[in-house]
C-alpha positions as CSV (number, residue, x, y, z in Angstrom):
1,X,3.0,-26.5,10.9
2,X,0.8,-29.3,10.5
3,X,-0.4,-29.7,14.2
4,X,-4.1,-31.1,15.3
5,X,-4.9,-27.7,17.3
6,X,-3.2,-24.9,15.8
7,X,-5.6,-22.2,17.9
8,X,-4.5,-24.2,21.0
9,X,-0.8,-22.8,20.8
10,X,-1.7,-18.8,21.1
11,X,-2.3,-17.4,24.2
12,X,-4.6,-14.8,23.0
13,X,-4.5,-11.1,24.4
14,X,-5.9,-7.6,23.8
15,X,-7.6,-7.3,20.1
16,X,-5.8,-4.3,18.6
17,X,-7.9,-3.5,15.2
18,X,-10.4,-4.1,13.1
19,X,-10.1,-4.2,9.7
20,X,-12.7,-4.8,6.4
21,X,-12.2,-8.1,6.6
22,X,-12.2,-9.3,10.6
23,X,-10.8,-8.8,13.8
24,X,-7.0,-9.0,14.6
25,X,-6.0,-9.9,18.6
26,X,-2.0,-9.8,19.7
27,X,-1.1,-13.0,20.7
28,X,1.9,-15.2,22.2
29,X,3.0,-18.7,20.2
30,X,3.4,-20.7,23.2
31,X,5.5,-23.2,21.4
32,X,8.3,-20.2,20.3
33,X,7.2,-17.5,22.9
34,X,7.2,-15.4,19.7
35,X,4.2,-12.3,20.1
36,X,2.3,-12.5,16.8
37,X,-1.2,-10.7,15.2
38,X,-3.8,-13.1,14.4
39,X,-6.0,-11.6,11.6
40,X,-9.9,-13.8,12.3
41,X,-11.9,-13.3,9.2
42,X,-15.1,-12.9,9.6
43,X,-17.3,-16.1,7.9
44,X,-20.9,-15.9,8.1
45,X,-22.1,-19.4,7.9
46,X,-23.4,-19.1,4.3
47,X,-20.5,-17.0,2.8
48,X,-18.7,-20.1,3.2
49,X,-16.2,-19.9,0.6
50,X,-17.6,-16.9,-1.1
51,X,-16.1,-13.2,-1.2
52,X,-14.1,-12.7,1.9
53,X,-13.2,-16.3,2.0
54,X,-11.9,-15.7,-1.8
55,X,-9.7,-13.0,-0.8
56,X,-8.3,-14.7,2.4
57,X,-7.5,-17.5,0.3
58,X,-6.1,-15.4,-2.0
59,X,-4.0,-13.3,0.6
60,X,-2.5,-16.7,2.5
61,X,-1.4,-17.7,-1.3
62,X,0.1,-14.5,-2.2
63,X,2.1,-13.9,1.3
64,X,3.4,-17.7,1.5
65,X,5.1,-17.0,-2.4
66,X,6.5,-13.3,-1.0
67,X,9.0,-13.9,1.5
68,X,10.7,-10.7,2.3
69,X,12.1,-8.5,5.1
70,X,10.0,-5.4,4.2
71,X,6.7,-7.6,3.6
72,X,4.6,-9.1,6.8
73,X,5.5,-12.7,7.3
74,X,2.5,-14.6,7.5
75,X,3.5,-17.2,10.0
76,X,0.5,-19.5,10.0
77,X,-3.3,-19.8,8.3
78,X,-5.8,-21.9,10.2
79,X,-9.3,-22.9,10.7
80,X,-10.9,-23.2,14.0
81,X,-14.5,-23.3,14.7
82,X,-15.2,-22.6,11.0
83,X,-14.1,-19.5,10.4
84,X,-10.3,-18.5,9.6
85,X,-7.3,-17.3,11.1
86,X,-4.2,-15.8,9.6
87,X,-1.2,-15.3,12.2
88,X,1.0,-12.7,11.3
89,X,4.4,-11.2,12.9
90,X,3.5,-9.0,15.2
91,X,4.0,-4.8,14.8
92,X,4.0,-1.9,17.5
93,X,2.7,0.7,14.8
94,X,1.9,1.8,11.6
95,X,3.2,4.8,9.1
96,X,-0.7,6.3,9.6
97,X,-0.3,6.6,13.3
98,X,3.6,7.9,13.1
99,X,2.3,10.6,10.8
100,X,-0.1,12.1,12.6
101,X,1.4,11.9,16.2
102,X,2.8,15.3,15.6
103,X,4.0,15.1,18.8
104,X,7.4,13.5,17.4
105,X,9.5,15.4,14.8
106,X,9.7,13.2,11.5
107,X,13.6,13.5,10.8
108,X,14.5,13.5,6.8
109,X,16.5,10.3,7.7
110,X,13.5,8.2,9.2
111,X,11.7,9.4,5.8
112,X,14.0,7.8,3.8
113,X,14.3,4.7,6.2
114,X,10.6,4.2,5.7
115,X,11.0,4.9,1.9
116,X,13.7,2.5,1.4
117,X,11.8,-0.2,3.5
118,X,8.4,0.2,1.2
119,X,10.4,0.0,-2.3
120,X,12.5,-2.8,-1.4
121,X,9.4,-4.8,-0.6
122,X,7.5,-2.9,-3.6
123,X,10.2,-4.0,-6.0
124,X,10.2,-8.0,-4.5
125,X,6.6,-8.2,-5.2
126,X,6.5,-6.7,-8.5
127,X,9.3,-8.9,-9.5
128,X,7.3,-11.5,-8.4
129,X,4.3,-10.0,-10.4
130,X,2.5,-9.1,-7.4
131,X,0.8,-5.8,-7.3
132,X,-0.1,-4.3,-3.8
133,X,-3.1,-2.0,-5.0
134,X,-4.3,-0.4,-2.0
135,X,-0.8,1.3,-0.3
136,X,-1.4,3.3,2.0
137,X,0.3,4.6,5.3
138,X,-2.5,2.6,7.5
139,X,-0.9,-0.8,6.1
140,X,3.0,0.1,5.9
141,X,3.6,-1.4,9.3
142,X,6.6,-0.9,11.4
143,X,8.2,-3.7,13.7
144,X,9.7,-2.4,16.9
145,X,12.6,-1.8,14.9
146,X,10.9,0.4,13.1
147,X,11.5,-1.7,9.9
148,X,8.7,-1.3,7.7
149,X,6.5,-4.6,6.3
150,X,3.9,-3.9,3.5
151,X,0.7,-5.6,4.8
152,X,-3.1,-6.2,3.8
153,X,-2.0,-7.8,0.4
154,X,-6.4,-8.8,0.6
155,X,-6.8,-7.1,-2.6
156,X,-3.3,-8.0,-4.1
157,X,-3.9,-9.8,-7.5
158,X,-1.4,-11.1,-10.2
159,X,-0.6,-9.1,-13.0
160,X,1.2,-11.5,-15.0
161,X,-1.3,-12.2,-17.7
162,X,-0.9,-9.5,-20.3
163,X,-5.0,-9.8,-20.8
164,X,-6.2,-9.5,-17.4
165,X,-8.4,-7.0,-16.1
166,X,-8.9,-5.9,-12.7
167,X,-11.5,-4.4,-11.2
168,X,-11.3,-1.1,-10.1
169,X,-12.5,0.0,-7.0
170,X,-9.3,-0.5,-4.9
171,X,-7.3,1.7,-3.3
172,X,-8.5,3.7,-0.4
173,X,-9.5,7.4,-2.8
174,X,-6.8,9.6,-1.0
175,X,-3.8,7.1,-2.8
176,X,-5.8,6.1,-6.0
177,X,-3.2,6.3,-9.5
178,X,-5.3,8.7,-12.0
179,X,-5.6,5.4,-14.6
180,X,-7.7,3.7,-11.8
181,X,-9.9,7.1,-11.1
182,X,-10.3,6.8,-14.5
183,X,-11.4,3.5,-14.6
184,X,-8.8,1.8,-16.7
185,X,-9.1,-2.0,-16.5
186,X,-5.4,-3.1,-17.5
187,X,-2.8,-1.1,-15.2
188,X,0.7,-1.9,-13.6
189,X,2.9,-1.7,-11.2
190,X,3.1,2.0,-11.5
191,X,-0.4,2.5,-9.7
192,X,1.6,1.4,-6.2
193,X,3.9,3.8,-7.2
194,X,1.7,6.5,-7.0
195,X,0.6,5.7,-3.8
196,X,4.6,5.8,-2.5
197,X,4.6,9.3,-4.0
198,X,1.4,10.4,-1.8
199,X,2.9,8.5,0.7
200,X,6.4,10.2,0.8
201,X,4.8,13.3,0.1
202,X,2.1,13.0,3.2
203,X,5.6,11.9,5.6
204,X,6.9,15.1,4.8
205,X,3.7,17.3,5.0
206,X,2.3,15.2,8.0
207,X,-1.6,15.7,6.5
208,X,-2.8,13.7,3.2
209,X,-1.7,16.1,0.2
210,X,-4.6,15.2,-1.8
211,X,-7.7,14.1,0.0
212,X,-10.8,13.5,-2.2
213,X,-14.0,13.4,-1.2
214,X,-15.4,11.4,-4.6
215,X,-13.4,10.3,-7.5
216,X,-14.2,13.4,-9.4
217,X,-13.2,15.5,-6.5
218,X,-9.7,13.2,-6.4
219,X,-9.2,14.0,-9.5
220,X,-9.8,17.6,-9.9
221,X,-7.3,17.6,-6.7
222,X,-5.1,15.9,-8.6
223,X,-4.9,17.6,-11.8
224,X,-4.5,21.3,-10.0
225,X,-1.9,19.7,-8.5
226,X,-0.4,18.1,-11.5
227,X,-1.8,19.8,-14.2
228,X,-4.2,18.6,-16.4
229,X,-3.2,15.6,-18.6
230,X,-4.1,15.1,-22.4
231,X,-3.2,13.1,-25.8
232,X,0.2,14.9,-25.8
233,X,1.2,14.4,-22.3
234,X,-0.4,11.3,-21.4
235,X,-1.3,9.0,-24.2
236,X,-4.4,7.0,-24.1
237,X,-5.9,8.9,-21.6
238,X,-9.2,10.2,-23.5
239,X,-9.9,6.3,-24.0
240,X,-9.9,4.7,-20.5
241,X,-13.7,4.2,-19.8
242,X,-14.1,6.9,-17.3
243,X,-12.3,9.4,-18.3
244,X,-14.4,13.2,-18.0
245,X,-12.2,15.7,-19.6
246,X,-11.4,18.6,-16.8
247,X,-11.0,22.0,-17.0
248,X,-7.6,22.8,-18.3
249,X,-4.9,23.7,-15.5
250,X,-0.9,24.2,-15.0
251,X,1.0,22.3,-12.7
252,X,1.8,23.5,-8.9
253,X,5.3,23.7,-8.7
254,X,6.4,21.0,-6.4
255,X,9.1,23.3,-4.5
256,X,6.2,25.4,-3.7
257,X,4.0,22.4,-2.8
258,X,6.8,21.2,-0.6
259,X,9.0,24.6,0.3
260,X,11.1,22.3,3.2
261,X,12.0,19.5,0.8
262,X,15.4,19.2,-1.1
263,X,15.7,18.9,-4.3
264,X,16.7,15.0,-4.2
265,X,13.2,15.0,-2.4
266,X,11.8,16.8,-4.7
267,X,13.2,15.0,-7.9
268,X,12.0,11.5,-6.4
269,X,8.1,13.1,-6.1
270,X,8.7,13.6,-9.4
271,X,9.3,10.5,-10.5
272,X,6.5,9.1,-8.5
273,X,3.5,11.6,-9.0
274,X,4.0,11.3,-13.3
275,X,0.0,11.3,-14.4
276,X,1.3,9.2,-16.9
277,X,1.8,5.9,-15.8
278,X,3.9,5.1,-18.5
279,X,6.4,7.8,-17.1
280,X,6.4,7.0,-13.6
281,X,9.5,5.6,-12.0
282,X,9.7,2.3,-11.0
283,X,10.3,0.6,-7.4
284,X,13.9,-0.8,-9.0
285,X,14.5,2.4,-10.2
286,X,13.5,4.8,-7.2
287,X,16.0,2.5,-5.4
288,X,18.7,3.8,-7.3
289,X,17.8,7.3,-7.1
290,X,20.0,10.3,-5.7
291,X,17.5,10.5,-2.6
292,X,19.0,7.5,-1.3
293,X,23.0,8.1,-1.9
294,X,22.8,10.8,1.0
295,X,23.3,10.3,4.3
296,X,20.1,12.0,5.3
């Protein structure tokens, strides 16, 4: 709302992360008793207004247009003692902490509970020409419902002018779409959809499936995972400005990648991990797919 002292109505508590760009503390609105995140960016005095500011700025814009149950609801954006503060719902957890507290068993049905949650809020910001860009389990949160919210839109940019390039050193390496290891400047929707496939894949294996240490190293990982792409299978490729032509290799099988998985399972992967962005399925799409008809 418009009040004089925003910061006056939390009641601040514990901080509980630190991300790239601040600190985040949990919090209680006094005026709704509601417990909420509040996301302070750090401002040095002379950045004022400069790179993190930028993509603050950017952030409050995007999340105020998306309104959505599977995407964070940014409740509030204010300045106090020159530096900013987001206030965000508040979440008990986060798919990067529920995948590797192996401790609890990871039923097929919360899978596709958490898969459901991130392409229902995938497909509302595509359609909205929003692309996420840097999925990954750390930022799928989870509510204490366990209802997933897509968060950290910081690097989110609009992709609806056909001309636009994007810059791109985005997404954390481990979930990084081939096009953008390759360094193509114009790219889609389809790279969050990679990063679903690694994500559903690294729910059912409970460790990252491909983890990089460089971009060369991501994508050799990739490609003897995948096979290696060319002209024939993957259009275009030979022309995006960083592509390195790799040694020639077949495919893993996926059932042998993923020997517990169904073939519903299997046959969304699929559809995600495509090389070819052109081929991969789409957040709409993966929605309607088989995986989701069962009753897991």
């Amino acid at each position: 709302g418009s009040r004089a002292m925003p910061a006056a109505d939390y009641e601040k508590g514990k901080q509980i992360g630190e991300g790239t760009f601040g600190v985040v503390t949990k919090a209680i609105q006094k005026s709704t008793s509601r417990t909420v995140a509040i996301k302070k960016l750090r401002t040095k005095k002379e950045s004022h207004f400069r790179g993190t500011d930028l993509a603050t700025l950017r952030e409050i814009m995007l999340l105020q247009e998306v309104r959505h149950d599977n995407v964070i609801d940014l409740i509030e954006a204010y300045c106090h003692n020159s530096s900013i503060s987001l206030v965000f719902e508040f979440c008990v957890t986060d798919l990067e902490h529920v995948i590797k507290d192996t401790s609890k068993r990871l039923e097929p049905k919360d899978i596709q509970s958490y898969m459901r949650g991130c392409f229902c809020g995938l497909a509302h910001c595509h359609a909205n020409w929003i692309l996420h860009r840097d999925l990954k389990p750390g930022n799928l949160l989870l509510n204490e419902k366990g209802v997933v919210k897509l968060a950290d839109f910081g690097l989110a940019r609009f992709f609806g002018s056909p001309d636009r390039k994007y810059t791109g050193q985005v997404v954390t390496r481990w979930y990084r779409a081939p096009e953008l290891l390759f360094g193509a400047k114009f790219y889609g929707a389809a790279v969050d959809m990679w990063s679903a496939g690694l994500i559903l894949a690294e729910l059912l294996l409970r460790v990252p499936l491909l983890p990089g240490t460089s971009d060369i190293d991501q994508l050799s990982r990739t490609f003897s995972a995948f096979g290696t792409p060319d002209e024939t299978s993957w259009p275009g490729v030979s022309s995006l400005p960083d592509y390195v032509p790799f040694q020639p290799s077949q495919a893993t099988p996926l059932k042998s990648m993923f020997p517990a998985a169904p073939n519903d399972t299997l046959s969304l992967l699929q559809g995600l991990l495509a090389l070819n962005p052109g081929e991969r399925i789409t957040a709409e799409t993966a929605l309607l797919h088989r995986y989701f008809r069962e009753q897991l």
